[in-house]
N, C-alpha and C positions, 0 to 999 in steps of 0.2 A: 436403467441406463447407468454407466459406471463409466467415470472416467479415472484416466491414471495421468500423471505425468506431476508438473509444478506449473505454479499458478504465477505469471511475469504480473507482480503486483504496478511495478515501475512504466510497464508498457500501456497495462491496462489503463492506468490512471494517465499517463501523458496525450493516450488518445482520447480519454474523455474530457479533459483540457481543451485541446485543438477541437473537437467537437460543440464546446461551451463559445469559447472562445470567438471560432466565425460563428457561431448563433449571436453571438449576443453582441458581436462587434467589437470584445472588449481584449485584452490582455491575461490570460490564465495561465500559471505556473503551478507545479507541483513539486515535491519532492518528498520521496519514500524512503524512509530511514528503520532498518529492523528492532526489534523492541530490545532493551537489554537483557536477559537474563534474570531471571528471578533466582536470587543468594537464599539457599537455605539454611533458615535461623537454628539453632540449636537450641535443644527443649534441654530446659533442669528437670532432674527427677530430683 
């Protein structure tokens, strides 16, 4: 199987929230933030 497209990180996880959430009767937030950028170091020779 193959899939293609992008993967809504921000949906996924607010629906598993709302899922937790009425299970367990309690209050669940989330929030998805992208990673920064990793700066590449400069090597001495």
């Amino acid at each position: 199987m193959e899939v293609q497209g992008t993967f809504n990180a921000q949906r996924f996880f607010e629906t598993l929230a709302l899922i937790i959430s009425q299970r367990e009767g309690v209050k669940v937030t989330v929030t998805v933030t992208q990673p920064e950028p990793e700066k590449k170091e400069k090597q001495s020779a």
